[in-house]
C-alpha positions in Angstrom: 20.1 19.7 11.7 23.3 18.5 10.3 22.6 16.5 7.0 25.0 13.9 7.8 22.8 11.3 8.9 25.6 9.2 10.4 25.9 11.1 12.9 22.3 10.7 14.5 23.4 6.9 15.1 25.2 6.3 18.8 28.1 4.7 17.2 31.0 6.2 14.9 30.9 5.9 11.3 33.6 3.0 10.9 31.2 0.7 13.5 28.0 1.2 11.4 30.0 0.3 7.8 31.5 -2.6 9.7 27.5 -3.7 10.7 26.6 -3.0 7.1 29.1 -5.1 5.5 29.4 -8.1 7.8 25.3 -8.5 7.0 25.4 -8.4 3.0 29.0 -10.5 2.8 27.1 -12.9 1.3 24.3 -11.5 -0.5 24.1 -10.2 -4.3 23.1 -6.5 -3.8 21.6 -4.8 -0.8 21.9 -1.2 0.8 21.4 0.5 4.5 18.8 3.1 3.7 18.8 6.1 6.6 16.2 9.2 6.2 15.0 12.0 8.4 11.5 13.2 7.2 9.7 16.4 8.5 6.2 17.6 7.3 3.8 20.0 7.7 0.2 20.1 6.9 -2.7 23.3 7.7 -6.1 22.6 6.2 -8.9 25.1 6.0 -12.4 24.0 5.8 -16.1 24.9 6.3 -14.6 28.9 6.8 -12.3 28.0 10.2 -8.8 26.2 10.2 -9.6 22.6 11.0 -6.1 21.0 11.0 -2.8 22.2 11.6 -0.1 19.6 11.7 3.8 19.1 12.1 5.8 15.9 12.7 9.6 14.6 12.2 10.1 10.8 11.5 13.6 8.8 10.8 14.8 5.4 10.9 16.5 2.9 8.9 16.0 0.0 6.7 18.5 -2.3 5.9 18.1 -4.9 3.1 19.8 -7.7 1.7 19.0 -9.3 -1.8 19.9 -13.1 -2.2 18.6 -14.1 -6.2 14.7 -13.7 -5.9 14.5 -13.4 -2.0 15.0 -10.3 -0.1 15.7 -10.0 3.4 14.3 -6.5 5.2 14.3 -5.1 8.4 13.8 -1.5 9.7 13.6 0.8 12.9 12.8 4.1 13.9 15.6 3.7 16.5 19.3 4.7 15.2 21.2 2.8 17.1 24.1 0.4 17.2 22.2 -2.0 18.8 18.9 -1.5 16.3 21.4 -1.8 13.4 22.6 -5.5 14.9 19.1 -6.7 15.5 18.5 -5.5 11.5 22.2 -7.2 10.5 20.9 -10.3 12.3 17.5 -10.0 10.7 18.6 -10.0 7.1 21.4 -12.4 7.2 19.1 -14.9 7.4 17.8 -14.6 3.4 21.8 -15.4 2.9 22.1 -18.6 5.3 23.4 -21.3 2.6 24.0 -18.6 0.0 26.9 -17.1 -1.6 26.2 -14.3 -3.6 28.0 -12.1 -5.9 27.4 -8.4 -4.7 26.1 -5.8 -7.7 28.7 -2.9 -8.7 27.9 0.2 -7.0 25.5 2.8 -9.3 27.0 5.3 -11.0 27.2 8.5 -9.5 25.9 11.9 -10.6 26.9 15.2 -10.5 22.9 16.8 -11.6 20.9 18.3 -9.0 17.7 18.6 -9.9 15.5 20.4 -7.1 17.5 22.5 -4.5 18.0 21.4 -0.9 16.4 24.2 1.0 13.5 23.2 3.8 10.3 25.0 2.6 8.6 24.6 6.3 9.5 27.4 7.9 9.0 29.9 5.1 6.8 31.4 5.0 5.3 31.3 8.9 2.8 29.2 10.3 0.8 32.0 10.2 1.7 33.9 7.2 -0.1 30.1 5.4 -3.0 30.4 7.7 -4.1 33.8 7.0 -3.1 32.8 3.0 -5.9 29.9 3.8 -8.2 32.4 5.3 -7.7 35.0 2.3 -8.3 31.9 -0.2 -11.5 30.9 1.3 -13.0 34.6 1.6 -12.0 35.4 -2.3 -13.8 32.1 -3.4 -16.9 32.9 -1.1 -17.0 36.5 -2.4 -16.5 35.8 -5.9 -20.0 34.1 -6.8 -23.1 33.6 -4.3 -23.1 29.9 -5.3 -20.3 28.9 -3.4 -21.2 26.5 -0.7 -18.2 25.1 0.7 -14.2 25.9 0.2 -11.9 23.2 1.5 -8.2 24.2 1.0 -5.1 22.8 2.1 -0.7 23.8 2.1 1.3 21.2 3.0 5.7 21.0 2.6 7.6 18.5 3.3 11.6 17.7 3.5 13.4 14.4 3.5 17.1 13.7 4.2 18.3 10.4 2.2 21.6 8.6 2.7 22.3 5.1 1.6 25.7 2.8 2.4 26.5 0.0 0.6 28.9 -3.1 1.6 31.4 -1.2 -0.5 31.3 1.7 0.9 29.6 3.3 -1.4 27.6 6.7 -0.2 24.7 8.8 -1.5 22.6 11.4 -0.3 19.5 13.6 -1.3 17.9 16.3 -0.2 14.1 16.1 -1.5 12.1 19.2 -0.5 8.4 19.6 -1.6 5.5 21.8 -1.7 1.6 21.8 -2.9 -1.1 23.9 -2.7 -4.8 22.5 -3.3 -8.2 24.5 -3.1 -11.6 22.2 -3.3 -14.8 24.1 -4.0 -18.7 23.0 -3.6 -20.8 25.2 -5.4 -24.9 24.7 -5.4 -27.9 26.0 -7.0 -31.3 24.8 -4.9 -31.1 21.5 -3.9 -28.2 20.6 -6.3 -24.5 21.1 -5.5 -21.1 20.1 -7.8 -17.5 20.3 -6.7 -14.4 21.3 -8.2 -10.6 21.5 -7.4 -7.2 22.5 -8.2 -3.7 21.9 -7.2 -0.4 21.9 -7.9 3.0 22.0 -6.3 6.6 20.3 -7.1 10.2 20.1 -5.5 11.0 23.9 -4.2 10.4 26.3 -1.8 6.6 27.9 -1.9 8.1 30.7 -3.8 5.6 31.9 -6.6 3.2 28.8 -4.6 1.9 31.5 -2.7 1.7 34.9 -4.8 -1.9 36.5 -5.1 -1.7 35.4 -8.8 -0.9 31.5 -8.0 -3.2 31.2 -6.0 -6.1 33.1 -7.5 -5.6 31.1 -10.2 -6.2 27.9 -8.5 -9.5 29.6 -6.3 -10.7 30.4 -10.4 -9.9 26.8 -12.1 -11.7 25.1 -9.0 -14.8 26.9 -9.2 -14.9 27.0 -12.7 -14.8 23.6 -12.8 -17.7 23.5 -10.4 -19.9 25.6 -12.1 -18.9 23.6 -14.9 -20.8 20.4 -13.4 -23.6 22.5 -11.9 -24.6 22.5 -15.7 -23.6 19.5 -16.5 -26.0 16.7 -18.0 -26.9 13.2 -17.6 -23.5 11.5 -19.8 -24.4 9.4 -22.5 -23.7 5.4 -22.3 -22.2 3.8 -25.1 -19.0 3.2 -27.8 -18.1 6.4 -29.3 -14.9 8.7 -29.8 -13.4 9.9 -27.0 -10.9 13.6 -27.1 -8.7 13.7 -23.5 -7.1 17.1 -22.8 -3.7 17.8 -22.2 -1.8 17.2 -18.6 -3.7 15.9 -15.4 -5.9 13.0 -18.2 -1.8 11.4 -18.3 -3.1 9.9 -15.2 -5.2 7.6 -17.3 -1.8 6.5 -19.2 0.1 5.9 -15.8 -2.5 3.7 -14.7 -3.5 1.5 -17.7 -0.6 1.5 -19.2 2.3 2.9 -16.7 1.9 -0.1 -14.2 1.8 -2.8 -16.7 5.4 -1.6 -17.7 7.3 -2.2 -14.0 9.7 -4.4 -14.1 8.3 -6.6 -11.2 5.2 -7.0 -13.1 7.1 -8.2 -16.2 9.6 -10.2 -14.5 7.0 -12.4 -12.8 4.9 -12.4 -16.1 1.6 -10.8 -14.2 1.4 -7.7 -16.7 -0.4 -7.3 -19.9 2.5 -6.4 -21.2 4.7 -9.5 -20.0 6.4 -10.9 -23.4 5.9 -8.3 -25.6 9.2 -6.2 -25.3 10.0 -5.5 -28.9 6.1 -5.6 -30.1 4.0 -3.4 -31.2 1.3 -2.4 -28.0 0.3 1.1 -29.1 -0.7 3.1 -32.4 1.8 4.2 -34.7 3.1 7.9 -33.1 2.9 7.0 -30.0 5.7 7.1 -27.9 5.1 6.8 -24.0 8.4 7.9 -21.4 8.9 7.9 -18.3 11.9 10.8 -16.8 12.8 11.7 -13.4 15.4 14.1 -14.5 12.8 16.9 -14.9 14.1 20.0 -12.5 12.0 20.6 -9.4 9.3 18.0 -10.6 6.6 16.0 -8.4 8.0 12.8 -9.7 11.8 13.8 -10.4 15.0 12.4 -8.2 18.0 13.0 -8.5 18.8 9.3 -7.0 16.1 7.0 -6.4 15.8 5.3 -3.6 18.7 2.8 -4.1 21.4 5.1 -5.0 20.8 5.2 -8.7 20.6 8.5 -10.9 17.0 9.0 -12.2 16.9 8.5 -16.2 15.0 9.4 -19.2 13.3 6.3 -20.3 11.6 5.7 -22.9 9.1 2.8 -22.4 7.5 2.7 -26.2 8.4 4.0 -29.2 6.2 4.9 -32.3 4.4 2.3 -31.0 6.5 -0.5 -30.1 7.7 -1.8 -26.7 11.1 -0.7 -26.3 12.0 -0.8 -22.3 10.4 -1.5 -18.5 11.0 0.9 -15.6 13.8 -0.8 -13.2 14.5 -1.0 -10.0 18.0 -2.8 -9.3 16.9 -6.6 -8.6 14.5 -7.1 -11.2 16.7 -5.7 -13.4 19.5 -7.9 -12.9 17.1 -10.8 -12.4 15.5 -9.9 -16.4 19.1 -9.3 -17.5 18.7 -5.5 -18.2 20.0 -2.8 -16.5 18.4 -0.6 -13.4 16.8 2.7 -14.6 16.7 4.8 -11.6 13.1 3.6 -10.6 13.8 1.9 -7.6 11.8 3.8 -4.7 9.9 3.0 -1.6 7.6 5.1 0.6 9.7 5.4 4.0 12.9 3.7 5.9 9.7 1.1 6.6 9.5 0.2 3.1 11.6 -2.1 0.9 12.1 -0.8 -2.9 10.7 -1.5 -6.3 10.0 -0.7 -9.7 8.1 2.6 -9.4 7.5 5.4 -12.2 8.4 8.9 -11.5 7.0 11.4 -14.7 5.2 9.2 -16.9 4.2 10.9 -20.3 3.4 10.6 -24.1 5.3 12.9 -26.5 3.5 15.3 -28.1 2.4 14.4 -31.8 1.6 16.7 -35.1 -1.8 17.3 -34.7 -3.3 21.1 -32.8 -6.3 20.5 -30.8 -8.8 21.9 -32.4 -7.9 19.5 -35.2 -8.8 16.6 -33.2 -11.9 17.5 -32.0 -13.2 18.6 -35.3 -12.2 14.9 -36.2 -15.2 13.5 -34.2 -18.7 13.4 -35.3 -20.0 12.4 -31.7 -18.2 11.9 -28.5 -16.7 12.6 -25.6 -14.1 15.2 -24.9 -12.4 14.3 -21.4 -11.0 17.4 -19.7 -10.1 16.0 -15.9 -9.9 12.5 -14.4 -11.1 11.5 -10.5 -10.3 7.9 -9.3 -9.9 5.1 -11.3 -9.5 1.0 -11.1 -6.9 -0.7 -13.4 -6.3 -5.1 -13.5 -2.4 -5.2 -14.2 -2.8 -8.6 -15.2 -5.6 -8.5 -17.6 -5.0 -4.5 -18.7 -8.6 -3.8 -17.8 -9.2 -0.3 -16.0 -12.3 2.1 -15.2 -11.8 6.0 -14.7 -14.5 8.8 -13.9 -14.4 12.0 -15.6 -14.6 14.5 -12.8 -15.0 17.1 -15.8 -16.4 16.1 -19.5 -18.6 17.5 -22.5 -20.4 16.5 -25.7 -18.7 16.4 -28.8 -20.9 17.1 -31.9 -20.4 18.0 -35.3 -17.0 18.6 -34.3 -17.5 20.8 -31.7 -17.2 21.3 -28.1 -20.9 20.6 -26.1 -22.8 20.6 -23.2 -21.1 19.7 -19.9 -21.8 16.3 -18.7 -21.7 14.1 -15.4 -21.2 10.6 -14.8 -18.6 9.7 -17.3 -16.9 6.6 -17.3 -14.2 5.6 -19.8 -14.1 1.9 -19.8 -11.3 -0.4 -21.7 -8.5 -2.2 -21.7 -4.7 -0.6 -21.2 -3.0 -1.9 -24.2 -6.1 -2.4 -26.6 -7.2 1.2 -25.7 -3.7 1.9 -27.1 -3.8 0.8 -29.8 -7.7 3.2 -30.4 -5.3 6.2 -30.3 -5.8 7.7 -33.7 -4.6 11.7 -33.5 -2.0 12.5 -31.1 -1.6 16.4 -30.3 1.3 18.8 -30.4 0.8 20.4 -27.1 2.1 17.7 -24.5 1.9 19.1 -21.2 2.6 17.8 -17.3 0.0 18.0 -14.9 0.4 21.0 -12.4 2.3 18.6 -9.5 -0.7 16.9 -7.5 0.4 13.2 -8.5 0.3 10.3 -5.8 1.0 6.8 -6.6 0.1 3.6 -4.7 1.2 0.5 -4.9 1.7 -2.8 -2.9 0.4 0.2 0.1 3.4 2.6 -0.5 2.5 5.5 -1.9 4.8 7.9 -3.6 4.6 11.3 -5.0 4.7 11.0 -9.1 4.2 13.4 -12.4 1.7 12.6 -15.5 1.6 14.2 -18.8 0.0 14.1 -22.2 -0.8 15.8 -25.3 -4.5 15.8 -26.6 -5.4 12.3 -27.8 -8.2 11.0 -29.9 -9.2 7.5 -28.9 -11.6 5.8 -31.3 -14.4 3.4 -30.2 -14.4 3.3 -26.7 -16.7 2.3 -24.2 -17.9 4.9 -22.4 -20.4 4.5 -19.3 -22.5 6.8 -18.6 -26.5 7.4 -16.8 -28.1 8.5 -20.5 -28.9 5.4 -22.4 
């Protein structure tokens, strides 16, 4: 298709600027926001291929910003007459106002993921028998395998965004991910494991026989990993978190508390604390969508605005908030490229894209000879986090014993329990090898979910409360 999304409307290109600026005349910022999504999705499960799935979705969503209110209306249906019933729709937030609309974002000449569509190569079939091969090598490999679940999905999205001024961006966003789930069992007990990963290109080296044996060997590892795992201990001890996917415990109890929204209406932790110290000396926490071909990377977000490196705290003081365009001119600061929203169907706001510590002076091994007994977190599952009070709970899905300084038995059932910016603050060894996660991040929020990157180096957190089933 042509990736001029103008011309999908029924009307020429001067009549839908017209509609766009007659509806914001009056309002202080505001954008028409036009995409055309396609995805596909084949699962393989329980040795047969369960799901095979391809769909195609545009629409618009026009917005108008008046102060605090905003005015939103969308439609699947691009059409003069749609776009009228929209114009109509958000002049309403400006009835009585006079606003005084934003400057246009700067533009950028930094692509940082290529525009290609990754659906159609390689085939339909080509990923289903890749599915079939992944599930026989896994079942092959050790008698204990019970169950393989695993899934390639692609997707590509067309963005284009018209201001009142005139002003016009697009993006091309391709992406890709490959994720293999494994059950393994001995008598009447049975662990899982998984891997994934995936990012803003074509399935290139996605699909080599190396790629993906490595993620069929990391998922059952981790498996027979738990199949030996013991009862966790309950309790405050030192805790060691690995490198990479564990970030995801730093985006949640800390990462959300940093939005600008939050801040703005004073319902984060962190509300009032710019310029304080919330962490440990050493630490400094950023978060960068200019990372080529990332998860979480744009080259725009979703309001026009170039993606930025930010850096949210700084040797351990609060130095900055992720912005979207109307909090930040509503807090006096400036937008930083974190404006995004799910779909055409969703209004923006402050979102992270790769949110990561900086990687310190210390080598791992270092920081778990530190600890006398603990807990060395390797991988994170699900977790719970209270923006307002800072409070979150996160499951290990893979863990072990420290003691006497060295790596232990595996355990099951860990839960680190705390508090964002207290926990923080516990971080006393930071590690030299900072790493992302392999590309499997999705973020939710107000019930848009977008696709994000996490990253740390090994950390030592001191005193923390760990739940486990040992007393």
């Amino acid at each position: 298709m042509d990736n001029d999304l103008l011309k999908l409307f029924d009307c020429d290109e001067a009549r839908v600027q017209a509609i766009v600026s007659d509806a914001l005349k009056d309002a202080d910022d505001g954008e028409l926001y036009i995409e055309h999504a396609q995805a596909e999705a084949l699962t393989f499960d329980d040795g047969r291929l369960k799901q095979g799935t391809f769909n195609t979705d545009q629409g618009f969503g026009l917005r108008s910003v008046a102060g605090e209110a905003v005015g939103y209306a969308h439609a699947g249906d691009l059409s003069e007459a749609a776009l009228k019933r929209a114009a109509d729709a958000v002049r309403g937030v400006t009835a009585g106002y006079s606003g005084n609309y934003a400057a246009a974002p700067q533009r950028t000449n930094k692509v940082l993921y290529p525009d290609i569509n990754p659906i159609g190569e390689p085939s339909f079939e080509a990923k289903a028998k890749l599915l079939q091969e992944i599930d026989a090598y896994l079942r092959n490999k050790d008698p204990r395998v019970r169950q393989v679940t695993a899934s390639i999905t692609a997707s590509w999205q067309v963005v284009e965004i018209i201001r009142r001024d005139g002003h016009r961006v697009r993006d091309i966003r391709p992406m890709t991910r490959l994720n293999v789930s494994v059950v393994a069992g001995e008598g009447d007990r049975q662990e899982s494991g998984s891997y994934g990963s995936g990012g803003r290109r074509g399935f290139g080296e996605l699909v080599t026989r190396h790629h993906w044996e490595h993620a069929c060997d990391e998922a059952l590892r981790q498996a027979l990993v738990n199949l030996e795992a013991v009862d966790a201990p309950a309790g405050t001890m030192d805790v060691v978190l690995s490198s990479g996917w564990p970030g995801v415990m730093l985006h949640e109890a800390v990462g959300h508390g940093l939005e600008g929204d939050f801040n703005r209406k004073k319902t984060s932790a962190f509300a009032g604390l710019m310029g304080q110290m919330v962490a440990a000396p050493g630490v400094t926490v950023v978060d960068d969508g200019t990372i080529d071909e990332r998860r979480g990377s744009l080259t725009v977000d979703d309001e026009g605005t170039p993606s930025g490196y930010n850096t949210l705290i700084e040797d351990g003081k609060l130095v900055g908030y992720m912005q979207d365009r109307q909090n930040a001119r509503l807090m006096g600061m400036k937008p930083t490229g974190n404006g995004r929203r799910q779909s055409y169907a969703h209004r923006p706001m402050p979102r992270m894209t790769n949110t990561y510590m900086l990687g310190g002076d210390k080598t791992p091994e270092e920081i778990i000879r530190s600890v006398k007994k603990g807990i060395y977190a390797v991988s994170f599952g699900g977790g719970q986090v209270d923006i307002t009070s800072g409070k979150f709970v996160f499951g290990c899905t893979e863990a072990y014993l420290i003691e006497d300084g060295k790596v232990g038995a595996p355990v099951k059932g860990a839960m680190l329990i705390g508090n964002g910016p207290e926990s923080m603050k516990r971080i006393s060894m930071v590690g030299n090898d900072m790493k992302l996660d392999p590309g499997i991040g999705m973020c939710g929020k107000a019930g848009q979910g977008v696709p994000v990157g996490v990253g740390q180096p090994h950390l030592r957190m001191d005193q923390v409360t760990v739940g486990g089933t040992q007393a």
